[in-house]
Backbone as CSV, one residue per row, in Angstrom:
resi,resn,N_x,N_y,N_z,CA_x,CA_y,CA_z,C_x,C_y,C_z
1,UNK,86.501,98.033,90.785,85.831,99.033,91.633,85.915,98.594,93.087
2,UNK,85.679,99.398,94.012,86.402,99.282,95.221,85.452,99.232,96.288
3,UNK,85.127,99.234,97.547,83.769,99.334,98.168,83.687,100.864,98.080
4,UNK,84.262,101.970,98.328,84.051,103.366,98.488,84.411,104.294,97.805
5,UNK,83.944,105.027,97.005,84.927,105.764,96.007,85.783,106.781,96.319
6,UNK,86.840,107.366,95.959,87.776,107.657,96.086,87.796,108.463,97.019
7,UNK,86.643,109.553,97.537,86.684,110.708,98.111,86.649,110.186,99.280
8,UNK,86.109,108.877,99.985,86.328,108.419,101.296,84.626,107.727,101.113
9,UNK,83.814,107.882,102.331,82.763,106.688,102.481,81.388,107.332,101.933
10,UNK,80.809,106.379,100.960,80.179,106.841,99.915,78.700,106.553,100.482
11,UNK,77.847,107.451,101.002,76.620,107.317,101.837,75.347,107.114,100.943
12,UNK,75.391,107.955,100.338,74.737,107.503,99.044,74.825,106.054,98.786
13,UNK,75.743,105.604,98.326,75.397,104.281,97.639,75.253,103.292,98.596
14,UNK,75.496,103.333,100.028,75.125,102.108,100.908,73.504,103.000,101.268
15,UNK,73.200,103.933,101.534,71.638,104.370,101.407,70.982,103.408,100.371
16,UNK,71.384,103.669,98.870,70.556,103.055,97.889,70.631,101.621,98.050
17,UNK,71.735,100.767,98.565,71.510,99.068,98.499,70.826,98.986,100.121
18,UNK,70.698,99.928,101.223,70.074,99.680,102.208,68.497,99.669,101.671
19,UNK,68.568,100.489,101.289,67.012,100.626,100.800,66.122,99.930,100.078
20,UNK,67.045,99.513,99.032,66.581,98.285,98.040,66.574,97.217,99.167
21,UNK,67.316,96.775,99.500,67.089,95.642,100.775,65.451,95.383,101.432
22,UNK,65.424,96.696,101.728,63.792,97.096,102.829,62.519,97.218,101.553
23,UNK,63.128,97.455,100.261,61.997,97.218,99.443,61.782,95.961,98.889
24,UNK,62.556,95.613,98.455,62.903,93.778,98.312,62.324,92.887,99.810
25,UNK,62.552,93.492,100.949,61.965,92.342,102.228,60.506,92.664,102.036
26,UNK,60.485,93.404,101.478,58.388,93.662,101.894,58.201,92.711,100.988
27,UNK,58.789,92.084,99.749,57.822,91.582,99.085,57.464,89.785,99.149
28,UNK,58.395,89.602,99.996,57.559,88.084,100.828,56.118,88.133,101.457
29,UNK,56.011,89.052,102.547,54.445,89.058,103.272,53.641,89.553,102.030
30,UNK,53.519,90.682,101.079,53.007,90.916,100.069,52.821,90.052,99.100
31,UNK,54.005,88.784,98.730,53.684,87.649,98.251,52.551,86.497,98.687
32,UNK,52.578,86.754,100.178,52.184,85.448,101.246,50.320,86.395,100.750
33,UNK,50.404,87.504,101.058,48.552,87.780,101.087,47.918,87.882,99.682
34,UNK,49.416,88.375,98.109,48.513,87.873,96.976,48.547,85.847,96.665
35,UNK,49.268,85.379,97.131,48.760,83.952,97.379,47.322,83.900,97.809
36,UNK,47.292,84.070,99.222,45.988,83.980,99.639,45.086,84.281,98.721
37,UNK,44.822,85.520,97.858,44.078,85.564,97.497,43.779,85.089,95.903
38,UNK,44.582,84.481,95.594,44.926,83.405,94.389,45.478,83.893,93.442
39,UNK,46.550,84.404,93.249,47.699,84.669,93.056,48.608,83.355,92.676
40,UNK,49.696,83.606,91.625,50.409,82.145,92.153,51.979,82.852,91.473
41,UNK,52.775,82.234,91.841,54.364,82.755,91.416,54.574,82.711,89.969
42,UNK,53.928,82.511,89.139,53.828,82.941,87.221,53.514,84.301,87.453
43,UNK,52.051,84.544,87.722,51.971,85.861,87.734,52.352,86.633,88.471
44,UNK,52.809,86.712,89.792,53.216,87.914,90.944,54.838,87.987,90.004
45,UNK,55.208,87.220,89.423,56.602,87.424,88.543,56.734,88.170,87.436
46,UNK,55.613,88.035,86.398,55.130,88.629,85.660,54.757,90.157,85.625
47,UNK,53.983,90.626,86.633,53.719,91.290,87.033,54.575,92.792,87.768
48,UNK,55.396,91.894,88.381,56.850,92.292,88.680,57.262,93.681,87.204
49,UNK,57.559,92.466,86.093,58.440,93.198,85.258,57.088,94.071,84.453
50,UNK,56.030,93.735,84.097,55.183,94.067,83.555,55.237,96.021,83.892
51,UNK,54.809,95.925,85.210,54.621,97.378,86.419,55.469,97.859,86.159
52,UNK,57.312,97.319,86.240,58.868,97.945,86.654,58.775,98.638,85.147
53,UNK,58.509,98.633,83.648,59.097,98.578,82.462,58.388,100.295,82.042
54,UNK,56.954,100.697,82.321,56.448,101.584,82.218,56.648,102.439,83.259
55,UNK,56.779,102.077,84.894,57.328,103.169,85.879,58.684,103.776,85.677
56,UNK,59.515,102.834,85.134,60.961,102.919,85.059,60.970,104.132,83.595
57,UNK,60.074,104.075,82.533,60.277,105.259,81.546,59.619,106.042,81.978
58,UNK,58.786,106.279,82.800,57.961,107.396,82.928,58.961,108.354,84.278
59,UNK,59.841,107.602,84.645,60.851,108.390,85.959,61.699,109.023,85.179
60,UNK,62.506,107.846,83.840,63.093,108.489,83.051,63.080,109.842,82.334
61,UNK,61.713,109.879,81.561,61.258,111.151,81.326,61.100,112.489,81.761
62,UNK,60.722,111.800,83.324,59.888,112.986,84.262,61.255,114.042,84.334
63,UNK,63.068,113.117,84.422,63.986,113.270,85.026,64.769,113.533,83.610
64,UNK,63.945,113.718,82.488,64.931,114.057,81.475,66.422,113.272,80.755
65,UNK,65.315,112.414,81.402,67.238,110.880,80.794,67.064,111.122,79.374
66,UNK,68.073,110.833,78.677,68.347,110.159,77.512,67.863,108.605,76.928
67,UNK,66.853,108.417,76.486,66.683,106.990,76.608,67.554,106.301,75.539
68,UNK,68.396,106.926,74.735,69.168,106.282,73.248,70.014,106.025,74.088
69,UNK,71.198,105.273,74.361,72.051,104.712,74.706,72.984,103.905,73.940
70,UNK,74.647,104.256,73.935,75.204,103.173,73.328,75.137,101.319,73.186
71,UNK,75.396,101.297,72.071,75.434,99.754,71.913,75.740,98.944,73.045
72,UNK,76.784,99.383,73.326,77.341,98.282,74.564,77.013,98.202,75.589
73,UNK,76.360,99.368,75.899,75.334,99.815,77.309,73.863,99.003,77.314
74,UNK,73.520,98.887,75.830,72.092,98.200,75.824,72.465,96.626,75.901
75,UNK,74.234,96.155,75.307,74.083,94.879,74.942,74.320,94.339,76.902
76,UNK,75.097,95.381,77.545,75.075,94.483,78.559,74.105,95.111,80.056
77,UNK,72.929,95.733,80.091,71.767,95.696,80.212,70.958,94.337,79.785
78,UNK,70.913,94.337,78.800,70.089,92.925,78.219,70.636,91.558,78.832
79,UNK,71.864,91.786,79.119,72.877,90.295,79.382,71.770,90.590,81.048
80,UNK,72.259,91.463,81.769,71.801,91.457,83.092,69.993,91.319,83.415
81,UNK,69.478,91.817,82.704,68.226,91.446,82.417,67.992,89.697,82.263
82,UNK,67.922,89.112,81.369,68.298,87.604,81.218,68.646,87.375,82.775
83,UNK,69.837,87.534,83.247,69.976,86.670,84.377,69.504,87.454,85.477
84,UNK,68.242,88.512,85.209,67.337,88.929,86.719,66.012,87.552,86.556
85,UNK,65.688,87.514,85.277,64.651,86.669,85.253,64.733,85.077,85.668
86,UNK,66.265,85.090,85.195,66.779,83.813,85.813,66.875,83.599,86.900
87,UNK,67.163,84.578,87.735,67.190,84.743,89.385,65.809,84.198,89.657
88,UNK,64.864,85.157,88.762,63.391,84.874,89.774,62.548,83.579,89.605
89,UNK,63.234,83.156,88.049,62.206,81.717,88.491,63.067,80.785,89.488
90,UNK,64.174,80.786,89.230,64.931,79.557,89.622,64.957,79.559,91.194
91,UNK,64.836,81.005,91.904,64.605,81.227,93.523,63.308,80.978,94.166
92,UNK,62.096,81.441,92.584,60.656,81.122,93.202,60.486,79.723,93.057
93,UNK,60.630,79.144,91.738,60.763,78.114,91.386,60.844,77.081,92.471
94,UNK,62.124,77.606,93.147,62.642,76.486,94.066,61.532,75.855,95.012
95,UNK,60.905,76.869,95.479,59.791,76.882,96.631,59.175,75.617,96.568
96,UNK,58.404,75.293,95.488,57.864,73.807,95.317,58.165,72.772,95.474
97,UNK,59.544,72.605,95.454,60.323,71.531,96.184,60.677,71.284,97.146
98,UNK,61.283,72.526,97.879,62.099,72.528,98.909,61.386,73.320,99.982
99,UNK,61.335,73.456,101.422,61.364,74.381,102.489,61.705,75.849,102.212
100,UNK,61.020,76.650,101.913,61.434,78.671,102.055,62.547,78.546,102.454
101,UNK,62.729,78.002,104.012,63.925,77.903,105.091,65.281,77.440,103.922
102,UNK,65.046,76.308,103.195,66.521,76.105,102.552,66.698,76.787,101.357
103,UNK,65.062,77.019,100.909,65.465,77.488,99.411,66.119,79.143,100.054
104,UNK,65.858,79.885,100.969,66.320,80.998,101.009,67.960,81.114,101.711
105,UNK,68.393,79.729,101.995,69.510,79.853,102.926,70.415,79.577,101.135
106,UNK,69.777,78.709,100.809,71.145,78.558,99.250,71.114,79.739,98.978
107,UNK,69.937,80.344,98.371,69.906,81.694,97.431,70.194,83.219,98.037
108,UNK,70.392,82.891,99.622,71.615,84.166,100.204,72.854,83.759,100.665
109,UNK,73.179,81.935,99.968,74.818,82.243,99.727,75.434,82.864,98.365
110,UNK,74.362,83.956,97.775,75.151,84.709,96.702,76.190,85.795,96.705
111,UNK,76.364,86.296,98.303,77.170,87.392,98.962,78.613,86.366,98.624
112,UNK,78.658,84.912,99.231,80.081,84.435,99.189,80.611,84.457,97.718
113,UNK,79.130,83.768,96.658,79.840,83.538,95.256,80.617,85.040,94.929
114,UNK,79.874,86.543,95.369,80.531,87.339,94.860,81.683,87.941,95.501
115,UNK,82.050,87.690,96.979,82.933,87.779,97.270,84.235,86.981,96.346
116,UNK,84.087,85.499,96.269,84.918,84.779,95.236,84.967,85.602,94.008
117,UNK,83.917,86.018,93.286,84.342,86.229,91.452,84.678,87.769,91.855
118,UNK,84.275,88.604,92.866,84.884,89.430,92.872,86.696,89.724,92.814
119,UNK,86.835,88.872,93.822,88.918,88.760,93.596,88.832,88.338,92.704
120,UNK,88.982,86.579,92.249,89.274,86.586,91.062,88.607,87.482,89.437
121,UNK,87.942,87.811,89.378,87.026,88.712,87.827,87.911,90.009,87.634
122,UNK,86.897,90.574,89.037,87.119,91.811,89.141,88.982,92.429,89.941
123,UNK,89.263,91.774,90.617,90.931,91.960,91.657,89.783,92.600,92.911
124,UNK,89.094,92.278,93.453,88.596,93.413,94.352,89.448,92.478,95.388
125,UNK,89.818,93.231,96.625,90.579,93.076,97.841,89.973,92.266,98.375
126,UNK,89.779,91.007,98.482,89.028,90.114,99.991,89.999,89.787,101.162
127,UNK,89.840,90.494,101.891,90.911,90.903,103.176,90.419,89.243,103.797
128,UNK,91.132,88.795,104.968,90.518,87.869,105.711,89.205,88.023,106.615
129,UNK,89.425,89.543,107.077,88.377,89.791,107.814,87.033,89.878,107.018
130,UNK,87.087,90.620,105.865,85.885,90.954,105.098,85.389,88.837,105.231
131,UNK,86.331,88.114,104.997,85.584,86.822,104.419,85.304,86.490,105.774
132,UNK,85.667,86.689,106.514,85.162,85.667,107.961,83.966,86.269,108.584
133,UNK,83.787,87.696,107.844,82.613,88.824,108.313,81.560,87.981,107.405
134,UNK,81.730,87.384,106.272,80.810,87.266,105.113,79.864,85.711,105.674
135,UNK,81.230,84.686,105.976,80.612,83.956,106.545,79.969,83.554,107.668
136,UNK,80.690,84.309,108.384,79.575,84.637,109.709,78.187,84.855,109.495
137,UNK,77.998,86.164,108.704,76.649,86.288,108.286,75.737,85.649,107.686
138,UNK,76.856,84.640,107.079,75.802,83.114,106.614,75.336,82.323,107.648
139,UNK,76.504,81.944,108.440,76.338,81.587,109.675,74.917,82.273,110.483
140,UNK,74.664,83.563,110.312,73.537,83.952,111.050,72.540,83.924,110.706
141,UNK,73.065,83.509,108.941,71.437,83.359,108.157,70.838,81.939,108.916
142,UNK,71.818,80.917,108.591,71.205,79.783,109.064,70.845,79.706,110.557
143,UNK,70.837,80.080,111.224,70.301,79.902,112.929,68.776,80.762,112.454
144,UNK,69.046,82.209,111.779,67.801,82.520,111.337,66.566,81.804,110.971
145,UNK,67.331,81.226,109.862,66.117,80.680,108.945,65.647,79.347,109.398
146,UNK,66.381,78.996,110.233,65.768,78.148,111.246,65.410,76.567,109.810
147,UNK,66.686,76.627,109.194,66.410,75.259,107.956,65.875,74.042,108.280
148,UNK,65.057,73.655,107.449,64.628,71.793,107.243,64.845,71.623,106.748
149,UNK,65.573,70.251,106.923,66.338,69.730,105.595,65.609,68.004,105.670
150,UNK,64.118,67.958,105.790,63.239,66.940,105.993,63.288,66.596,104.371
151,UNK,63.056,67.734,103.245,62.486,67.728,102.102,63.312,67.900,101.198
152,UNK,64.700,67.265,100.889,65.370,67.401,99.983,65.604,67.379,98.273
153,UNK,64.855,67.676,97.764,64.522,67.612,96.346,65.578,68.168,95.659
154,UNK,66.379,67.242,94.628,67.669,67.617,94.166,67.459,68.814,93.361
155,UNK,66.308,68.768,92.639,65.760,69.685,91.313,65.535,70.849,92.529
156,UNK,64.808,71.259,93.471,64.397,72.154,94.386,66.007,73.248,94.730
157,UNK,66.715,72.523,95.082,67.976,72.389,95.487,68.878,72.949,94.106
158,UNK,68.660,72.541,92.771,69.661,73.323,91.907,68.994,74.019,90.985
159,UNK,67.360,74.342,91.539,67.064,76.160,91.468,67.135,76.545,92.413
160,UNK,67.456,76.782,93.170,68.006,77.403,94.234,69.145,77.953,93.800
161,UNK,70.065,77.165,93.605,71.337,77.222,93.328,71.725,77.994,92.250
162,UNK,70.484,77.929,91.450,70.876,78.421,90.119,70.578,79.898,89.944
163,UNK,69.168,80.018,91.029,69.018,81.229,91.239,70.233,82.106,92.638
164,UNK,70.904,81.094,92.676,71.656,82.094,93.555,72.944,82.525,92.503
165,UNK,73.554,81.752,91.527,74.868,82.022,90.544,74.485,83.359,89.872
166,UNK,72.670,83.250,89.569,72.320,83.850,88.556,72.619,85.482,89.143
167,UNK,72.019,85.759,90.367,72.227,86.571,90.828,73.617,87.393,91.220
168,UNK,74.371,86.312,91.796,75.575,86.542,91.474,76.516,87.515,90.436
169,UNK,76.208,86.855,89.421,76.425,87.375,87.904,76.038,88.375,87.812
170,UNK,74.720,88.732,87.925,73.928,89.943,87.900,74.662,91.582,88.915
171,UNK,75.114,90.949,90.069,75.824,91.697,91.023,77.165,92.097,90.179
172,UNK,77.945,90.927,89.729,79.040,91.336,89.236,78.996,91.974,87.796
173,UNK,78.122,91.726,87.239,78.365,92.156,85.742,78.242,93.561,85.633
174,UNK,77.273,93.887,86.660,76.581,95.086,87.110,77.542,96.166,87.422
175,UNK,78.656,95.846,88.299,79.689,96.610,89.191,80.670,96.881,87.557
176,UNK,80.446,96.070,86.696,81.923,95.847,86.009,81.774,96.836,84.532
177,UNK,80.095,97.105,84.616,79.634,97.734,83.018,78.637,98.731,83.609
178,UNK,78.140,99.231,84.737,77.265,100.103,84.981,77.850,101.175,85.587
179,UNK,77.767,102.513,85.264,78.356,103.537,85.309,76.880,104.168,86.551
180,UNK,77.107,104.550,87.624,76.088,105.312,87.885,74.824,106.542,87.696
181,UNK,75.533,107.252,86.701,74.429,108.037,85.589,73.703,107.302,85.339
182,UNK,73.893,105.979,84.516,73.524,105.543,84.099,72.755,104.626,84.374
183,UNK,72.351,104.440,85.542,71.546,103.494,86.132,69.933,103.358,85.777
184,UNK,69.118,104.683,85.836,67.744,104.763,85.546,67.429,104.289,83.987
185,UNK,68.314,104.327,83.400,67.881,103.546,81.503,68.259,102.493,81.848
186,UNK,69.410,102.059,82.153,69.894,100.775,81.844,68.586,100.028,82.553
187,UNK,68.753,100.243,83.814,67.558,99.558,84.656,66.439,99.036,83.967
188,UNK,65.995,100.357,83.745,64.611,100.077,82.516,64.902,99.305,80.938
189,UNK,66.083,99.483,80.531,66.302,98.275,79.566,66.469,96.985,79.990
190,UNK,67.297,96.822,81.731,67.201,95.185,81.600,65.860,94.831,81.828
191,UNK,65.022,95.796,82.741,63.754,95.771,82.810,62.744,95.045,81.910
192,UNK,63.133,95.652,80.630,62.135,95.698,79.538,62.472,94.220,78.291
193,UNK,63.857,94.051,78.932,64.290,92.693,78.290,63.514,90.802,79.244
194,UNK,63.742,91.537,80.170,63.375,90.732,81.753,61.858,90.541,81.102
195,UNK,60.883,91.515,80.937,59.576,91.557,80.875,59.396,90.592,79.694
196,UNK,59.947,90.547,78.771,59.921,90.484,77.193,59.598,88.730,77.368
197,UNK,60.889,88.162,78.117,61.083,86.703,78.638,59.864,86.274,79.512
198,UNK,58.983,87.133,80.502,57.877,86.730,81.627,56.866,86.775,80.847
199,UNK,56.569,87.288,79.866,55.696,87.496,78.721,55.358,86.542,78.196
200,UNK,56.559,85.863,77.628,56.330,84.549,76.321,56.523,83.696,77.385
201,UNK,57.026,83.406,78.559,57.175,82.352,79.945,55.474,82.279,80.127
202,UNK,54.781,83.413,80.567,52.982,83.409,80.633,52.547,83.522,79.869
203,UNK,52.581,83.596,78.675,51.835,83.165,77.427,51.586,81.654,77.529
204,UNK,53.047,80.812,77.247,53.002,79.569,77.642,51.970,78.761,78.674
205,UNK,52.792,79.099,79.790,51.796,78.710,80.715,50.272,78.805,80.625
206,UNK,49.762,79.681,80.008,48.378,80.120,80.289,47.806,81.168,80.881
207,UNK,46.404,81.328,80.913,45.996,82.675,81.375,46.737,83.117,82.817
208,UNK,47.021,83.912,83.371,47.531,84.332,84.516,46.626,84.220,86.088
209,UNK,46.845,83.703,86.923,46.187,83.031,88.221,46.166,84.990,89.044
210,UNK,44.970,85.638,88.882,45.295,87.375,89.450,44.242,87.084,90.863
211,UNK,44.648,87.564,91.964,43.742,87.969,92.731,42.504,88.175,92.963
212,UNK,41.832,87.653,93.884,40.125,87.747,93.861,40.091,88.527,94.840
213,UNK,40.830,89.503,95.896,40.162,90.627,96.701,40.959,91.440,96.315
214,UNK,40.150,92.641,97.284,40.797,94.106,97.095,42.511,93.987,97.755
215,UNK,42.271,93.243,98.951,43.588,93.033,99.664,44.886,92.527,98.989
216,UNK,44.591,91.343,98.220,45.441,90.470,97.168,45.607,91.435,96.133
217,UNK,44.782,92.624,95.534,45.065,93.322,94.600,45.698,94.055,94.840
218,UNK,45.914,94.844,96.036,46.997,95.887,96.219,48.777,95.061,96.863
219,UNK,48.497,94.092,97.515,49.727,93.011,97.890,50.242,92.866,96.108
220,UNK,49.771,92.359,95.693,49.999,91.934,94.032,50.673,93.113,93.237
221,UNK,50.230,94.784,93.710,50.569,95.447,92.697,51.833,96.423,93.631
222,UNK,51.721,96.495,94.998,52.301,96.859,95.895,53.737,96.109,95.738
223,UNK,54.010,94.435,95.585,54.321,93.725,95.430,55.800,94.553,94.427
224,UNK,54.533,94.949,93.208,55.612,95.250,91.874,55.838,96.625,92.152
225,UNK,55.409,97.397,92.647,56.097,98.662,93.010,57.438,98.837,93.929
226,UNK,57.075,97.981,94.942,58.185,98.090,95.671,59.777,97.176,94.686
227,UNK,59.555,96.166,94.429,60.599,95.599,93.105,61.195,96.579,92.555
228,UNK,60.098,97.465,91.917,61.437,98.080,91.241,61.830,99.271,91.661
229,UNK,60.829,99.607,92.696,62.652,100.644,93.887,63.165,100.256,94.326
230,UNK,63.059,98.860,94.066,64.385,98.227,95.268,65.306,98.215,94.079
231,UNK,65.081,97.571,92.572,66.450,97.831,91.763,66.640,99.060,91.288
232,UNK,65.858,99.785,91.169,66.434,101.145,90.932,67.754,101.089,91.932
233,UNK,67.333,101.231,93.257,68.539,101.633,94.766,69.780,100.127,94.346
234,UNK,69.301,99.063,93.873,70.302,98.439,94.130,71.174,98.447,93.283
235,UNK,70.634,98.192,91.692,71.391,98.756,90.633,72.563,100.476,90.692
236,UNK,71.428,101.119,91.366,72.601,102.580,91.398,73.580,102.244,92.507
237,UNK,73.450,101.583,93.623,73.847,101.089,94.475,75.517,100.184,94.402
238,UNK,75.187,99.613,93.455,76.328,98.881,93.134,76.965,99.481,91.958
239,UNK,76.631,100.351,91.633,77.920,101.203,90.459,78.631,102.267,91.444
240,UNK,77.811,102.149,92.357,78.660,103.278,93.358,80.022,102.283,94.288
241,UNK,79.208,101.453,94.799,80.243,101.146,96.316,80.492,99.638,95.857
242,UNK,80.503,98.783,94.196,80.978,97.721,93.914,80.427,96.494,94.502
243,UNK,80.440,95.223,93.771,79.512,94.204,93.950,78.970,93.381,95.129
244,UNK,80.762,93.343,95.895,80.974,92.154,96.928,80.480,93.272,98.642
245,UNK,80.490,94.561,98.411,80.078,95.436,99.756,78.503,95.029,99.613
246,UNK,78.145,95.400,98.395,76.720,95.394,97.925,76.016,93.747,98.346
247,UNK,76.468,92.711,98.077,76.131,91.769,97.881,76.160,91.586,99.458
248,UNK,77.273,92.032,100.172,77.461,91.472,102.033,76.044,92.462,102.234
249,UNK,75.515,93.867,102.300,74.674,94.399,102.964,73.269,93.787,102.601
250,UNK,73.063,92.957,101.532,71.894,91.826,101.026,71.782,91.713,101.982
251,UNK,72.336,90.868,102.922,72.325,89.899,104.138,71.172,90.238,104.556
252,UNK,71.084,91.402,105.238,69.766,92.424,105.743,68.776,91.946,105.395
253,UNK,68.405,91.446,104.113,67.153,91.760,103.321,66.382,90.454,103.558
254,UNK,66.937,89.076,104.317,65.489,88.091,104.738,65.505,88.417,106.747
255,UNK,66.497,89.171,107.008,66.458,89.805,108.023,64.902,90.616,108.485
256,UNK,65.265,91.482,107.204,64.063,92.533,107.706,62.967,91.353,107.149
257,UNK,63.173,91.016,106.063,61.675,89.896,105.537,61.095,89.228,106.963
258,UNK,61.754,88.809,107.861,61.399,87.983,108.872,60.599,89.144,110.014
259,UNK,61.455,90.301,110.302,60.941,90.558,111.302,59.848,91.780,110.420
260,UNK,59.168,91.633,109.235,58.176,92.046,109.268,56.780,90.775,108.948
261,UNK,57.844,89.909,109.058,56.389,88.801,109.034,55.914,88.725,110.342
262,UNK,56.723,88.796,111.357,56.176,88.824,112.489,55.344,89.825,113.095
263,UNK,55.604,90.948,112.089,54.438,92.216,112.485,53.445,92.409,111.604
264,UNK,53.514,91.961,110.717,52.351,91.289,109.679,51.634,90.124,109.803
265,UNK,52.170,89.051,109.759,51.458,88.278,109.750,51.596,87.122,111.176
266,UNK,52.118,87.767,111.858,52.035,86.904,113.289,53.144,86.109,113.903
267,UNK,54.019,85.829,112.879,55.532,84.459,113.338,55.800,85.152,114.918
268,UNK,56.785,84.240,114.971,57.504,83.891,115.816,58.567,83.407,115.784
269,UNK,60.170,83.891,116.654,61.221,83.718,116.542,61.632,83.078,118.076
270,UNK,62.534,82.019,118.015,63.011,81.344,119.031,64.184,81.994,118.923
271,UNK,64.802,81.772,120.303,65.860,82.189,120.572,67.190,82.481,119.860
272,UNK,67.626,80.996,119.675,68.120,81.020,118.409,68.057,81.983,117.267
273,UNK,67.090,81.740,116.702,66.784,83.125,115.641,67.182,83.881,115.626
274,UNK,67.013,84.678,116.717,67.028,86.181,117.688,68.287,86.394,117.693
275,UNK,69.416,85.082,118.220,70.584,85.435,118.098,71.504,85.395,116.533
276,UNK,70.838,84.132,115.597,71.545,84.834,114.394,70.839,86.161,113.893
277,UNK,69.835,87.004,113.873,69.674,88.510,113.861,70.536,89.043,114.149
278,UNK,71.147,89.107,115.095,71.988,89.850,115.926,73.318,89.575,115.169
279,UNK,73.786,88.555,114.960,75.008,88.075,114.399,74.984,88.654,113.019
280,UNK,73.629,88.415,112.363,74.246,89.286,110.596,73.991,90.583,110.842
281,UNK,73.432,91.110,111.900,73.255,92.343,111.860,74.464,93.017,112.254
282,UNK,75.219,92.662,113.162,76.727,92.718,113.632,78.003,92.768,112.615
283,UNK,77.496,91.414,111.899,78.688,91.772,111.238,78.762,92.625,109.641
284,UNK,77.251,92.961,109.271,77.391,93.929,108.667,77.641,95.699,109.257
285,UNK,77.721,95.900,109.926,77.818,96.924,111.229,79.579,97.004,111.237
286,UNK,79.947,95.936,111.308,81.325,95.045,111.826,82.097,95.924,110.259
287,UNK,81.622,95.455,109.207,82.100,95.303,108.171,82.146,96.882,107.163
288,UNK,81.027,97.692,107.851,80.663,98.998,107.061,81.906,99.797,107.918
289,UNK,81.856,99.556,108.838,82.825,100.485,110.254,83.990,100.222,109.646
290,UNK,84.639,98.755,109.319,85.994,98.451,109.004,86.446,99.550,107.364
291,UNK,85.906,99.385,106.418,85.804,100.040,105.444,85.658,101.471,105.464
292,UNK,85.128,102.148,106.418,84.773,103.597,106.499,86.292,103.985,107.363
293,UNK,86.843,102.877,108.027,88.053,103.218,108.724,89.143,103.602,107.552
294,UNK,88.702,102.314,106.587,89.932,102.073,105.279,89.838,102.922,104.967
295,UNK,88.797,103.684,104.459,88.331,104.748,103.299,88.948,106.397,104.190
296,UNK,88.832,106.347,105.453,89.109,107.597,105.984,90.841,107.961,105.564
297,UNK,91.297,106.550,106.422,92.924,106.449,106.565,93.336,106.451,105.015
298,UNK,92.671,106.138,104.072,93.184,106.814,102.577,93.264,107.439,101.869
299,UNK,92.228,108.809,102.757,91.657,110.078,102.267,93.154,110.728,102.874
300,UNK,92.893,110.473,104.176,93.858,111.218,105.267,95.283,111.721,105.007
301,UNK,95.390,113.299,105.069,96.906,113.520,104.605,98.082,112.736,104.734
302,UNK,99.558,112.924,104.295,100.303,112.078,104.934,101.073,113.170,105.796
303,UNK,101.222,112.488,107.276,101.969,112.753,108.124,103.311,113.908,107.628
């Protein structure tokens, strides 16, 4: 699958992974105030899939899906499910070890892994420019995120890592078996597989750590609402415009996380910062323009 589908530049599907992006960044400050109010990353995870599994059938319904689905549709739903949950401990996970700053700089080099398994898996085109666009934007993550690397914890460091492959996978498996119809069931099946795993994960653990204010209660449930419109948009998102476009416009998403902490909860960005903003914001800009050029000039009669 290609970044644009055939008819030329597919608005729709960079809408739906823009969007998921901006629903996915809210849920750091929404994380940061159900902390406060005692909250802890078992349950705001939990919770997550708990909320996504009953909204996700009740859209289904409202919208007249089919919820029976072929075999192979449920078996690789379930595969992608498994490695969403894997994403989320191994990225939250990380936190305890390591600096936000590094655990989030490993776990948004998942745009490069899928640029890589994209050529080789999938054949998708990695032009030179697309890769020097990709790393740049890493490049802008890190001036962003402004890393410490005071606190190196190897274990911190390969969940991180692990939550970044996992995701990865998830991007690609996604592009390679998800048909866009088909997005609102499948969703809700990896959904409901995802939940199945956070379930017997908090059983284990013990009673669940929930919020003691009104504030922490709506951050907490706000939290899981926004999650799963962000995979609804990202999942439909990437059956439309393919893994490695999908995975570069991520970039965005500790972008916006940052500059709504600063209107939430107070930060502050040094200069620096300010200028890798500018740099991933550029070269995703850089990178949508180059592709909408490709996509025109291949629509375009011949001479």
């Amino acid at each position: 699958m290609t970044a644009w589908r055939s008819q030329g530049f597919d608005v729709p599907g960079l809408l739906m992974v823009l969007g998921s992006a901006v629903c996915f960044a809210l849920t750091p400050t929404l994380n940061r105030l159900a902390y406060d109010a005692g909250a802890d990353t078992m349950s705001i995870t939990t919770v997550r899939f708990v909320v996504a599994v009953p909204t996700l059938l009740l859209v289904a319904l409202a919208l007249g899906r089919v919820l029976r689905v072929r075999t192979h549709v449920w078996k690789h739903s379930a595969i992608i499910g498994v490695m969403m949950v894997l994403t989320a401990y191994g990225y939250v996970g990380s936190v305890a070890y390591i600096p936000v700053s590094l655990s989030s700089l490993i776990f948004y080099s998942f745009p490069l892994v899928v640029g890589l398994l994209g050529t080789i898996v999938s054949h998708e085109r990695l032009t030179w420019l697309r890769a020097t666009l990709m790393l740049a934007a890493f490049g802008g993550l890190v001036l962003t995120l402004s890393v410490a690397f005071d606190r190196l914890d190897p274990l911190g460091i390969a969940l991180a890592a692990f939550g970044a492959l996992c995701a990865a996978g998830s991007f690609m498996w996604t592009s390679r078996t998800l048909h866009p119809d088909d997005a609102i069931v499948s969703t809700l099946y990896m959904m409901a597989v995802a939940c199945a795993i956070a379930l017997v994960v908090q059983l284990a653990a013990g009673p669940p750590a929930l919020p003691q204010t009104t504030l922490g209660w709506f951050a907490f449930l706000a939290n899981a609402g926004f999650y799963t419109v962000g995979l609804l948009g990202l999942f439909g998102g990437i059956a439309r415009i393919g893994a490695t476009p999908a995975a570069m416009l991520s970039n965005i998403e500790p972008i916006i996380s940052i500059l709504l902490a600063i209107a939430v909860l107070g930060e502050r960005l040094d200069g620096w910062q300010w200028l890798g903003v500018a740099i991933v914001l550029g070269m995703i800009a850089i990178m949508a323009e180059s592709d909408r050029r490709e996509a025109a000039t291949r629509t375009s009669p011949a001479d």
